[in-house]
Structure formats: C-alpha cells, structure tokens
C-alpha positions in Angstrom: 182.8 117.7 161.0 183.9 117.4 164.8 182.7 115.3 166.9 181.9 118.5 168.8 180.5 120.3 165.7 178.2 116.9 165.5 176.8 117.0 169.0 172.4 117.6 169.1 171.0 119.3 170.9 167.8 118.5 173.1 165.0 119.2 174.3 162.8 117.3 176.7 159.1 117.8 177.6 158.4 116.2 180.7 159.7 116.1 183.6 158.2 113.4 185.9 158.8 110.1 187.4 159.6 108.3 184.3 161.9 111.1 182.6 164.1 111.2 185.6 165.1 107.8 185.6 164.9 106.8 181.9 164.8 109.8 179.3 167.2 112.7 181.1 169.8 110.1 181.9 170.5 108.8 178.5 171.0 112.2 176.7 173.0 113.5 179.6 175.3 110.6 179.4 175.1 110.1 175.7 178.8 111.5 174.0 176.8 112.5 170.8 174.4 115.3 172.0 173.8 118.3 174.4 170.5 118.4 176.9 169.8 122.2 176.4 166.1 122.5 178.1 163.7 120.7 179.9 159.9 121.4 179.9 157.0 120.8 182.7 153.9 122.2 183.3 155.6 122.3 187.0 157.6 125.1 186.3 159.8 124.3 189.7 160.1 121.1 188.7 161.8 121.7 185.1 164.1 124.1 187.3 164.9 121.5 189.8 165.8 118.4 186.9 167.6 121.3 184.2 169.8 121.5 187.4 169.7 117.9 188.1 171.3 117.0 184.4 173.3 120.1 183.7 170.7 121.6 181.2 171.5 125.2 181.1 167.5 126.1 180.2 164.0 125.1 181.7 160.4 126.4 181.0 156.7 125.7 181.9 155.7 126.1 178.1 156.8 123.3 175.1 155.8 126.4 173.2 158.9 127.8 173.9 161.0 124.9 173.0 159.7 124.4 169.3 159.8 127.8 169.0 163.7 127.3 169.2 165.9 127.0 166.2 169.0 125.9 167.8 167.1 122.4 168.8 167.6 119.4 167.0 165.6 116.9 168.7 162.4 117.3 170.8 161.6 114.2 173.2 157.9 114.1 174.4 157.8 111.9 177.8 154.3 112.9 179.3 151.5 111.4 180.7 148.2 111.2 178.3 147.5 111.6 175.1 150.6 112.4 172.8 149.2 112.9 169.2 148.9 116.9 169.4 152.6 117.3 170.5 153.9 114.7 168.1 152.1 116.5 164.9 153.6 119.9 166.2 156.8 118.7 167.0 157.4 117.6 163.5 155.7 120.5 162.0 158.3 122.3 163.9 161.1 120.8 161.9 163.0 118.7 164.7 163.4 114.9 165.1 161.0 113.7 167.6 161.5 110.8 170.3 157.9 110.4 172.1 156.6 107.5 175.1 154.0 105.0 173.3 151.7 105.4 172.3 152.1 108.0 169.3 148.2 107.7 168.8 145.2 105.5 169.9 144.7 104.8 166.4 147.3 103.0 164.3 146.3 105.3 160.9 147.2 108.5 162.9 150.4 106.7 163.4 150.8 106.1 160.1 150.1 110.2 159.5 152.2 111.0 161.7 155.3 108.7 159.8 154.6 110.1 156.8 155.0 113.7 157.8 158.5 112.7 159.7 159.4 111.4 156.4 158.1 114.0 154.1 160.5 116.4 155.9 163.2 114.2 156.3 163.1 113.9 160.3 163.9 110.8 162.2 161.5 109.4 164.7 161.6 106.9 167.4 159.0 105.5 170.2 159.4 104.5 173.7 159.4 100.6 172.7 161.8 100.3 175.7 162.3 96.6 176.1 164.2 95.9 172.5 166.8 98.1 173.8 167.4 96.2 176.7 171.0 94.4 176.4 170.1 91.2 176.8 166.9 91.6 173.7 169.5 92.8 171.8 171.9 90.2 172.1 168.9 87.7 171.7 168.0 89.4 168.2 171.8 89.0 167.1 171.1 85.2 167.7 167.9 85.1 165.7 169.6 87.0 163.1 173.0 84.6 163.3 170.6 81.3 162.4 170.4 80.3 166.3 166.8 79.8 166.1 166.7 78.4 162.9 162.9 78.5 161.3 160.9 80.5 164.1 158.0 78.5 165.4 156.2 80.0 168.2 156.4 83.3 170.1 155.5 83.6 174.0 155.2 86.7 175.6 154.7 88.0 179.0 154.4 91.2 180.5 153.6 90.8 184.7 153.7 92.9 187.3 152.1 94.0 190.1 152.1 97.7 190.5 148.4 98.4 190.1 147.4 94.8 192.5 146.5 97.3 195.0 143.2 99.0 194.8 144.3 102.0 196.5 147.3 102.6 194.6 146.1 105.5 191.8 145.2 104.8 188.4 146.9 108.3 187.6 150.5 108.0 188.8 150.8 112.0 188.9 151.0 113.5 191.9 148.4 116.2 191.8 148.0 119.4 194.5 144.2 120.1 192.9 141.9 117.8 191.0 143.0 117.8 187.3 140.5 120.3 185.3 139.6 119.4 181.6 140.3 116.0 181.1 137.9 113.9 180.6 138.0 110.8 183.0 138.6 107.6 181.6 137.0 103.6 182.4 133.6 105.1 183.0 131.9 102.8 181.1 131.2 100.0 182.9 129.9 97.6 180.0 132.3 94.4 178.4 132.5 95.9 175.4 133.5 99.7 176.7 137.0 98.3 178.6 139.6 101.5 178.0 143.0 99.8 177.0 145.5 100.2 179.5 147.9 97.5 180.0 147.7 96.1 176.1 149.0 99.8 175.3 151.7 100.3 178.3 154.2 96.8 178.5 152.0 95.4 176.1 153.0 97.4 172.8 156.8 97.0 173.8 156.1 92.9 173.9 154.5 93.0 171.1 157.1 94.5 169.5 159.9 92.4 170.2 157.4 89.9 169.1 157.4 90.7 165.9 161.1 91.3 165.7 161.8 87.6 166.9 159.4 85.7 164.3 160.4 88.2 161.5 157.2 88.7 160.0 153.9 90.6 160.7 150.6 89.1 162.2 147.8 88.0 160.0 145.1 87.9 162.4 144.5 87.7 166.0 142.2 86.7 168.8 142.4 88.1 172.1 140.3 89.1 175.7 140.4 92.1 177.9 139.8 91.8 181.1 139.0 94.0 184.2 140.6 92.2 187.7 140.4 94.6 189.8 137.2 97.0 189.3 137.4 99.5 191.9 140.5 102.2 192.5 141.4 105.2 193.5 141.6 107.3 190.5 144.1 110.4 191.7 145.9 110.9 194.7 143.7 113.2 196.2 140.9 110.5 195.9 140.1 109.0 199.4 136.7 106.7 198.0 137.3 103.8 195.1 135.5 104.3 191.9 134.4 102.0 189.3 137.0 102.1 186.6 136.9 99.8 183.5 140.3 99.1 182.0 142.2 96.1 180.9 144.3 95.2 183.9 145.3 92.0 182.3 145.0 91.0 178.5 145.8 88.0 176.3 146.0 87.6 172.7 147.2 84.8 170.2 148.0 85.2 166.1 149.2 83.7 163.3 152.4 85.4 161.8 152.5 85.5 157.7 155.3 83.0 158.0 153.4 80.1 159.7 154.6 80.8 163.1 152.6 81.4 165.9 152.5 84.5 168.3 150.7 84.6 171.7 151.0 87.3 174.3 149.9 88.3 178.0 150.0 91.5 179.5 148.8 92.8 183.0 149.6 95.2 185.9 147.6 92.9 188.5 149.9 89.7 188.1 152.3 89.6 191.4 156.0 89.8 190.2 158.5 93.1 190.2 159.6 95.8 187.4 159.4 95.4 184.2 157.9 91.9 184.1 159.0 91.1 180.2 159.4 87.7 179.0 160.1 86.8 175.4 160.4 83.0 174.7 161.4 82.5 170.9 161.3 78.8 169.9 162.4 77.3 166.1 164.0 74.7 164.4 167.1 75.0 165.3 167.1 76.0 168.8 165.1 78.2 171.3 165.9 81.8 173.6 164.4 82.6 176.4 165.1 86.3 177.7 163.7 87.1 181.1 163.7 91.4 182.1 162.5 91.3 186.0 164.5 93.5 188.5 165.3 90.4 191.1 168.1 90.0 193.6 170.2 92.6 191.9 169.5 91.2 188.4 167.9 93.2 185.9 168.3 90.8 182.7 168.8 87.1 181.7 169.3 85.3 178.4 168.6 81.9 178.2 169.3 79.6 175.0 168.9 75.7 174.5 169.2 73.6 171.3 168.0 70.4 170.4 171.0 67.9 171.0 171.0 70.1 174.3 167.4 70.9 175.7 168.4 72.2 179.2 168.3 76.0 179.0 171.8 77.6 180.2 172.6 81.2 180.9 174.8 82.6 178.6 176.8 86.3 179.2 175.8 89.5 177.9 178.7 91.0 176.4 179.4 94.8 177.4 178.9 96.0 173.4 175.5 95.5 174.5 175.0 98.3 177.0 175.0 101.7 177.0 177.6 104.8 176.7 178.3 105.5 180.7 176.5 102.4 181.8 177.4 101.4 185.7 177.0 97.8 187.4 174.4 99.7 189.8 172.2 101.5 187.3 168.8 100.9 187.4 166.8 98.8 184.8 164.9 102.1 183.6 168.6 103.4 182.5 169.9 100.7 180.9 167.6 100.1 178.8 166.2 103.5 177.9 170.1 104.5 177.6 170.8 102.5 174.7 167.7 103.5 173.1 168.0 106.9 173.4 172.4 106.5 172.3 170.8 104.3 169.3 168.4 107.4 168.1 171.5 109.9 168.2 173.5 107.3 166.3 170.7 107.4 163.2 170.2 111.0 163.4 173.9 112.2 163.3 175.0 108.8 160.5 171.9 110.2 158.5 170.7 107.4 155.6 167.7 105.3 156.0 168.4 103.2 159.0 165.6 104.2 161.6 164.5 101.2 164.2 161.9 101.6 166.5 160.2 104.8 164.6 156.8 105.2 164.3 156.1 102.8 161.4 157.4 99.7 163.9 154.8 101.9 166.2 151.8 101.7 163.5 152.5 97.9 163.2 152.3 97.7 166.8 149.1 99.8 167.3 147.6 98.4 164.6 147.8 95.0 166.2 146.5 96.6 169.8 143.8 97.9 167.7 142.9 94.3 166.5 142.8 92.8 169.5 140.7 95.2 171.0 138.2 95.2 168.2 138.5 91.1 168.8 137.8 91.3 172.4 134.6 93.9 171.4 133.2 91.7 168.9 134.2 88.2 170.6 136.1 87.2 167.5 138.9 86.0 165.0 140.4 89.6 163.2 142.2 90.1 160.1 145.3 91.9 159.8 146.1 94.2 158.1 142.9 96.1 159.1 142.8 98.5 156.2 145.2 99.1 153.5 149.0 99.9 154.9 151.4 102.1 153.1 153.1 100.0 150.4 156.5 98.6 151.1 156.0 99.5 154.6 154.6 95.9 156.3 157.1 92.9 156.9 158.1 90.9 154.0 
C-alpha cells in the first residue's frame, strides 16, 4: 500500500482555544493523514478553522461526522464532560483521540477500553506532557539504565492562570449564559471540593509519573484545597461567586516497587505555561525535566550521577520532535504534534503497540479518584480500588 493509499482521514470535534494551537496543527502537519472536517457548536467558527488548516468540510453537528464512513479517526477536543462522545465515537467504528479526562470515574474508563478493544480500534488521551521531546528523551534514559533502581518521583504542575479572581472559571467565550448545564463548585463544604486542577495538569503528571518509576501506585494520601474561593464563573459574569474547586492539590504514594511518588498540582501557583516538573531520582543517577515556556525556552532536561552530583543540561536530539516542527512553534505544538504523529504511527503499523490509550487513562483516573476519596475521608487509600482488568496493571 502507498503511502498515499495509507493516509487517515480525520475528523475533529472542537474547535476552540485549545484545538487551534494543539490538535488542528498536528494532523495538518502530520505526513500520515488527511484533516477532512472540523466540528463546533459555532458553526462560523468550524468554517473559519476548516479554512484555517485546509480541511475541505466543516459542520455545527458531530452527528454528521460519525455518521461518515470515509473517516478513520474521530478526535474529541471539547470543553466538559467527554464520556457520551467517547462511547459513540467507538460505537461508530473509528479510532478515537479525546482531551482527559475520558470519564470522572476510572471504571467508565475501563468500559470505555474494553469496547475500543472489542472492535479492534486504537485509542489515545490528551496526556500531553509524555510527548513533549524532552520527557521523551528522559524515558529513553530511564529505559537505557540511567537511573538505575528508581527511588523517588517528584512532580509539579504550577501555574498561574486562574491566580486572578476575575479571570473565568469557564474559559469559553460565551454571547448568552450557557443553558442546561448544571454549574459546578457549589457546594461549599471540605468534603464537596469539585476536582479541577488534579484532573487538568494533574493527570498528565501523574502520568509521566508512573512511566518514570515503572510500576503502579499501591496507595495514596493526598489534600485538596480551595485558594482562591471567589471567581467569576463566565465571561458574562460581572459579580464573583463562591466556587469550590481544588485550585491546588498534593498527594504522596508508595509504588509496588518500593519507590516513592509525590505530586503537586495547582492553577494559583505564580509561574508561566505549562508549569510541569518531573524529577526522577535512583541508584544510579537522577533527571530532572523542567516544561515552563521562559525566555524563549519551552523544555529542559537535566541529568546528574553520583560521581557527578551537579545537574547539567544535556541536548535534545531533533528525533525527538515532531514531523514539520519549527524553532518558533509554540509549546502547545510541539508537544501535542508528536502525540498526535505517535497515534497515526500505531493506527496505520496496526499490532498491539498503543501508548497513552485509555487504559494508561484508567490507571491515571483511578489514582485521581484515590486521592480524592483520601482528601474526603482524611486518610491513607488503597490501590487498586476495586478489581482491575487482568493483565492490565503494571507488572
């Protein structure tokens, strides 16, 4: 087969803020597929980024786009809850990329795998940050023996882009007040915090967490906190309201292997986009990868070993990046263009090989679950929570 006879061909629902810089650049760059249609509920606004991409089709209905037989992959980039269009996107028969979380519950996750799977599909979550050049570099270290037994994780997810009380909760930019939905962080009690943060940069650290100490979690202990009480909750919104979410969260575990995990995650901690940190430390040496937009510098990598503790810079070879990837491109596209090459890769090689798909999402969320169920009851919680598919956890 051709390489031209190989190319997918796309469709993306969504159309905002986040799709424009992250999602619609890597399949329009990406040699191995087509971007046939774009989807939003702003029917202008799938007009004006079809155009912006080179998609020949747009639409104000997803409706239309499973409905179509000549697509191969559906990607579901919108704001809110995602389950619905996930379970419908796989009914429909195509492969299905979709922005964490799949579902607020790590068992619907788990559903949701299994149906992929039953119908042979491929799957992947917008768990951003292990596609970013320099994680991946750091996880060919790990896997080389640079780290030698892992030890301790550290992770960090800090940034300031909801310090501001009258920045909106919903990033949307509404021309009426949004009409069933039901609003969120009413409940003003401890126990009743809505998950915010843990879920947005959180799940992606957690991720590369778990990737770095090579084994899963066996219980956790963790607080969520609300810093900054009263927002604006739309655009529209002139007064501040009380909303209850976790604005900033932290969590320690133990992994199954001995080492141990700790993590902190927040949207009210002064610092710029994306805010990761991932600080892997072992027996043989330790890696520290830094992912802050600073001075022009998007990435860092960072390695020391024992005969030689000061940590040193090392280069990120250009393997590492993404098909079309410029010295200007912004973090969003780096990193979300190698994710989104790396799913087109495992659909068109076929076999088992599926990184990032909703399984590594179900261990994720199931650990987000945990935590929040620890902050809730103010104490130690044992993973797994309930009995996980067999063969499916971490050896």
């Amino acid at each position: 087969m051709s390489l031209e006879e190989s190319r997918l061909r796309v469709g993306v629902i969504g159309a905002g803020r986040w799709s424009t810089s992250a999602h619609l650049p890597g399949f329009a760059r990406s040699p191995l597929c087509d971007l046939v249609a774009v989807c939003d509920l702003d029917g202008e606004l799938a007009r004006s980024r079809a155009e912006q991409f080179g998609a020949p089709d747009h639409t104000d209905d997803y409706q239309n786009l499973l409905a179509r037989s000549d697509l191969d992959v559906i990607d579901i980039v919108t704001r809110g809850d995602h389950q619905g269009l996930v379970f419908e996107t796989l009914e429909a028969g195509k492969h299905c990329l979709v922005e964490k979380p799949v579902c607020h519950d790590y068992r619907d996750v788990w559903r949701a795998h299994e149906l992929a799977h039953s119908k042979g599909l491929k799957t992947k979550v917008g768990l951003t940050f292990r596609y970013a050049p320099a994680v991946r570099c750091m996880f060919d270290l790990i896997a080389e023996g640079f780290v030698g037994t892992p030890f301790i994780f550290n992770g960090f997810e800090q940034n300031s882009q909801w310090l501001d009380p009258d920045t909106p909760m919903d990033k949307r930019i509404h021309t009426k007040k949004p009409v069933d939905e039901e609003p969120w962080g009413t409940d003003p009690r401890r126990e009743a915090i809505h998950v915010s943060s843990l879920e947005g940069y959180g799940a992606p650290t957690i991720d590369i967490g778990l990737e770095c100490v090579g084994a899963d979690l066996t219980r956790v202990v963790g607080i969520l906190a609300n810093m900054v009480p009263y927002r604006r909750r739309t655009n529209l919104d002139v007064e501040r309201e009380r909303i209850n979410v976790d604005d900033a969260d932290m969590f320690m575990g133990e992994a199954a292997n001995g080492a141990l995990f700790s993590l902190q995650s927040s949207y009210v901690t002064v610092g710029n986009y994306p805010g990761i940190e991932a600080r892997i430390y072992g027996s043989e040496g330790a890696i520290h990868v830094r992912l802050v937009d600073e001075f022009g510098v998007i990435q860092t990598v960072h390695t020391a070993k024992p005969d030689a503790v000061e940590f040193v810079q090392r280069h990120i070879p250009e393997r590492y990046f993404p098909p079309g990837a410029r010295p200007d491109d912004p973090w969003s596209t780096v990193f979300y263009g190698n994710l989104v090459h790396d799913f087109l890769e495992e659909i068109v090689a076929g076999g088992d090989r599926n990184q990032g798909n909703f399984a590594q999402s179900a261990r994720v969320q199931e650990i987000i679950n945990g935590v929040t169920l620890s902050h809730r009851e103010a104490r130690w919680v044992d993973l797994p929570l309930e009995a996980t598919p067999e063969g499916e956890r971490a050896p």
